[in-house]
N, C-alpha and C positions, 0 to 999 in steps of 0.2 A: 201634620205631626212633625216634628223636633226633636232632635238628639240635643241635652242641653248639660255644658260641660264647663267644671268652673276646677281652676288650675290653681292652686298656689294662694287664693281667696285669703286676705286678711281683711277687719275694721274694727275701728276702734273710734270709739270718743272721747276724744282728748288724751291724755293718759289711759285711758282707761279701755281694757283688749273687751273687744265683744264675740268677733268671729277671729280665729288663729290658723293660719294657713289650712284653710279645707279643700281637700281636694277630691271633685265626686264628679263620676257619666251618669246622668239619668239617660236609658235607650227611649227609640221612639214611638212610641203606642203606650210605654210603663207608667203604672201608678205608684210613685213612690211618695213613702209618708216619712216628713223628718217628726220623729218621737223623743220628747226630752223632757224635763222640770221645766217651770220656771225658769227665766235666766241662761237658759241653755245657749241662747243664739238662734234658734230654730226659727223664730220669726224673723227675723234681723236677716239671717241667710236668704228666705221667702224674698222679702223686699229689696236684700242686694239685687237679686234675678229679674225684680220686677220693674227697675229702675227706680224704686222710690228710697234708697240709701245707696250713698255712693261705695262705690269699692277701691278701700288706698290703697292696695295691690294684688296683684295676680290678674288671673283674665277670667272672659266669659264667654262662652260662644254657643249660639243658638242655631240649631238648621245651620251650623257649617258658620257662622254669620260673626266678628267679635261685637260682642253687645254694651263691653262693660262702658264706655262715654257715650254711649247710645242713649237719646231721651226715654223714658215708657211707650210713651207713642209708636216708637220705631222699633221696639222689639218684637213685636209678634207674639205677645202674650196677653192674657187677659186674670184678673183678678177676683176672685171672690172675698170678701171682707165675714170678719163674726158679726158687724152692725149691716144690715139687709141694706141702707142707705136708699130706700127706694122715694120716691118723691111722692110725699100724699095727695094732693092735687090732681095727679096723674091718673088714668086707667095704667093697668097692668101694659099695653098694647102701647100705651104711650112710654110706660117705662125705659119698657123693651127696645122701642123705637129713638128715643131720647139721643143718645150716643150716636148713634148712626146717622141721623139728622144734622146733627151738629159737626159733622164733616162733610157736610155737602153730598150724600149718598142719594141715588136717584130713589124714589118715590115706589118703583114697581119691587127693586130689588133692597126694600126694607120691607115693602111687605111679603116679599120671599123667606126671607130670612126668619121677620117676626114670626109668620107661619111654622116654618119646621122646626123654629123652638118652642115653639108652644108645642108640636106633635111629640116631639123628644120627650117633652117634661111630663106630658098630659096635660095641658092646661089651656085647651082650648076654650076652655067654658069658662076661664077668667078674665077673658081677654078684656072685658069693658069693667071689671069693678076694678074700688080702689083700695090701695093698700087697707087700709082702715078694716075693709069688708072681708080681710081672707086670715086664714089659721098663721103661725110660725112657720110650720111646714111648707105654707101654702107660699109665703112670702120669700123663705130661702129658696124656693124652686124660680121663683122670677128672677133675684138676685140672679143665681146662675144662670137663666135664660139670656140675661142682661150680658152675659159673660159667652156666651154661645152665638148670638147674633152676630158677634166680630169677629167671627169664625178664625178664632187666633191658632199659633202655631203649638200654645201650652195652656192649660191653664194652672192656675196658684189660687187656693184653698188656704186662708187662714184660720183655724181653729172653726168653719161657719159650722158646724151643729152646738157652741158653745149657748148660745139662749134658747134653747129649746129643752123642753121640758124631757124625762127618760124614756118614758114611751116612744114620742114622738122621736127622739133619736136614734132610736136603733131602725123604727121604720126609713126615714130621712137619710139612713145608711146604707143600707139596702138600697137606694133608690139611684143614691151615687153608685154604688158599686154595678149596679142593672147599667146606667148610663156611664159611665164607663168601657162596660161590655159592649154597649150599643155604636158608640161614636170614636174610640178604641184613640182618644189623642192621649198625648203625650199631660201627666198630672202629677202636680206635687201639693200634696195636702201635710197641713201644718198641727198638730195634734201634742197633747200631753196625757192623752187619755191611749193606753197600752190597747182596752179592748176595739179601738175603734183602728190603730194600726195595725191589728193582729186578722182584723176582718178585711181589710179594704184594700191591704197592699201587696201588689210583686214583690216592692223589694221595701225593708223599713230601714232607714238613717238614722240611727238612736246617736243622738248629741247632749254632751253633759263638758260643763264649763268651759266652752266655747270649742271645745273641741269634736270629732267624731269619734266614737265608742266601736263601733260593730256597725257593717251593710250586710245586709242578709236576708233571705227569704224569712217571713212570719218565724217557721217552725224551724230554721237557722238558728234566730235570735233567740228565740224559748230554748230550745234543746240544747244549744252549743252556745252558749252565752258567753263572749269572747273574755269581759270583766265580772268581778264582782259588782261592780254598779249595774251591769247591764243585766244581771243573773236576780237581783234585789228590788228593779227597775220594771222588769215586762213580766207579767202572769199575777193572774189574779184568783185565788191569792198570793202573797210574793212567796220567792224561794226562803226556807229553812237554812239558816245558817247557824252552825254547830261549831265551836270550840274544839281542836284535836289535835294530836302530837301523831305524827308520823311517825316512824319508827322502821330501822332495818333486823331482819335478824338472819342473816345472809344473804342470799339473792330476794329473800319473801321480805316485802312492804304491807307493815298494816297502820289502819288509823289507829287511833287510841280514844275511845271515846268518853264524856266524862264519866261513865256509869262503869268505866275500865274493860268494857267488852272490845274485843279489838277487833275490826271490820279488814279482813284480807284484802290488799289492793297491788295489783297488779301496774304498777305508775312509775315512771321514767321523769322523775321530778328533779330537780337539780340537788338536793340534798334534803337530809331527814329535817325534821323540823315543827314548829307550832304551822297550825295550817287552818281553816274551815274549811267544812264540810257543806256543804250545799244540797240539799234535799227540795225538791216540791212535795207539797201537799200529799198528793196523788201517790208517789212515791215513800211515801212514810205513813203503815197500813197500822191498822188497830186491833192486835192481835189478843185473844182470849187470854191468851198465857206466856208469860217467859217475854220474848220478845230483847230486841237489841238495845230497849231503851226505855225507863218507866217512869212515871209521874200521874200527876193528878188532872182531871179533868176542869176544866173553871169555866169554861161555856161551849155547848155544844148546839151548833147551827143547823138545823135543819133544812134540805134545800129541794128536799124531794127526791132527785135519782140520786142520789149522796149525803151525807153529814160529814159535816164540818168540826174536830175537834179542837179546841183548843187548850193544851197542854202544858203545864208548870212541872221542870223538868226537877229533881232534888237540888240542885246548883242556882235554881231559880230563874236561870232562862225560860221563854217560852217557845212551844214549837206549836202548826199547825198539820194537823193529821186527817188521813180522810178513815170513813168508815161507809156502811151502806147505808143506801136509803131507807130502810128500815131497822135503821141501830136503834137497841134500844138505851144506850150509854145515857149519863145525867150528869150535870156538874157536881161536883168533889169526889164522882168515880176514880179508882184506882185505874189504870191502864198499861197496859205494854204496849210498844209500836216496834213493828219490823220495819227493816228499811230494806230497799232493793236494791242489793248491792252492784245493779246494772245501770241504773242511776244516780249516780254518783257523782258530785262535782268536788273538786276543788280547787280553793283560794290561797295562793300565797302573800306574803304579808306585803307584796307590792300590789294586792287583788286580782292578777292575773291568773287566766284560768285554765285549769285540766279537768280535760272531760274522757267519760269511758269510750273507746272507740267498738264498734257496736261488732263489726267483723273477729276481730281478734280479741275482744274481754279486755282489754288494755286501758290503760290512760294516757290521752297524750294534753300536749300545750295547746289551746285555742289560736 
């Protein structure tokens, strides 16, 4: 395991900025997931670490160790890819073994190794078929076996549950996070899929235009969403964002919301002003009657412990609301929604966020 610590990180191709001064500790045993679009950098930061993209400046250091003019070879990390890359030709045993052979490793202590990643994975009963002969599942598990036998200092995860079909990905998830628990190294997995960072990680690194956004524990990032990108970004469904003028009327702060109901808020904001309101789902309930907020119904999701409304508000925004698993709501129903005014975020017009602080009823700055 590896403490792995990157200072001042910039790169760029040609003109053109990819990563902008990042500066992040991964601890040693932690799984952390960098979570962003497209574009983000997330990968690119991945392969700075891995030595496969150079770094024009700042530094890197692994186990104590500076890594950034360090080949791959000499980092002490190992890689998993989204393409399995396994060699058809090959039995699984061979795969495994492939790497290891090819730096002159002795014969007893490759099949040591081969052995207890095959115990780790389960995959002892694969060990003589070939690629060809095994599931997606089956195949990403050798991948990272392959990744385990060079019993490295970290490993680095790029997007690999991305060819795998839905089922099979949540199982495959699970599987990581069991191994994980099991072998407790030091992992940074590379993801643009929110529910697969919301399951898997200590700590998540949400990255958006080359820059970092928010490090936070899962339910950090969900509940105290440091931006509006980051608030719009993670949970699924995304947060409710709502139009509203703040407003003072002596020491009392309230919103103003389009329907003119004015939600009390107790917030130390820099001044009055246009702002959004920030709701989840869960948070913006479907009330019989009256309610903070009204509009018509246009698709209602059924999900089982829950329903899913979807909402056209008079102004023509849309929001989404929850209701119970046994609503009997229909689309072009009429509706009222409460909101909780314990959950409550808001955005100022630079997207920066106030959230309620949970001791005192208050709101403060993220």
């Amino acid at each position: 395991m590896a403490e792995i610590v990157l200072t001042n990180v910039s790169k760029s191709y040609g003109a053109v900025p990819v990563i902008d001064d990042v500066s992040l500790a991964i601890r040693s045993g932690e799984l952390v997931v960098f979570l962003g679009p497209s574009g983000s950098g997330k990968s690119t930061l991945l392969r700075m670490i891995a030595g496969l993209e150079t770094i024009d400046s700042g530094t890197l250091t692994i186990g104590g160790t500076r890594c950034e003019s360090l080949p791959p070879g000499q980092r002490g990390v190992a890689m998993v890819f989204q393409n399995y890359a396994l060699y058809p030709h090959m039995t699984v045993r061979e795969n495994l073994a492939f790497g290891l052979r090819n730096v002159g490793m002795a014969s007893d202590e490759i099949a040591r190794r081969v052995g207890e990643a095959a115990r780790i994975l389960e995959i002892g009963q694969l060990l003589d078929r070939r690629p060809a002969q095994l599931s997606g599942g089956q195949r990403q598990r050798v991948a990272i076996g392959r990744a385990i036998v060079k019993e490295p200092r970290a490993f680095l995860f790029d997007e690999p549950l991305s060819n795998l079909d839905a089922a099979l990905r949540v199982r495959t998830r699970v599987e990581l996070a069991e191994l994980h628990q099991r072998i407790r190294s030091t992992m940074i997995y590379v993801t643009h899929d929110q529910t697969e960072a919301m399951t898997l990680a200590d700590r998540i690194v949400v990255l958006n235009d080359r820059r970092i956004e928010q490090i936070g524990t899962p339910m950090e990032v969900y509940s105290r969403p440091a931006s509006r990108f980051v608030a719009g970004f993670v949970g699924s469904p995304a947060m409710n964002f709502i139009d509203v003028t703040v407003e003072r009327r002596g020491t009392d702060r309230g919103a103003v919301l389009p329907s003119g109901v004015r939600l009390p808020l107790h917030v130390t904001v820099a001044e009055a002003g246009r702002y959004q309101l920030g709701i989840r789902p869960e948070s913006l309930r479907v009330t019989p009657a009256g309610g903070d907020l009204q509009g018509e119904a246009t698709v209602v999701e059924r999900l089982g412990d829950r329903t899913l409304v979807h909402v056209r508000l008079p102004d023509g925004a849309s929001v989404t609301a929850q209701d119970t698993g046994r609503s009997s709501l229909a689309a072009g129903a009429h509706v009222g929604l409460e909101i909780d005014r314990s959950e409550v975020h808001l955005f100022d017009q630079a997207g920066r966020a106030w959230h309620a602080e949970p001791a005192a009823g208050s709101l403060a700055m993220a």
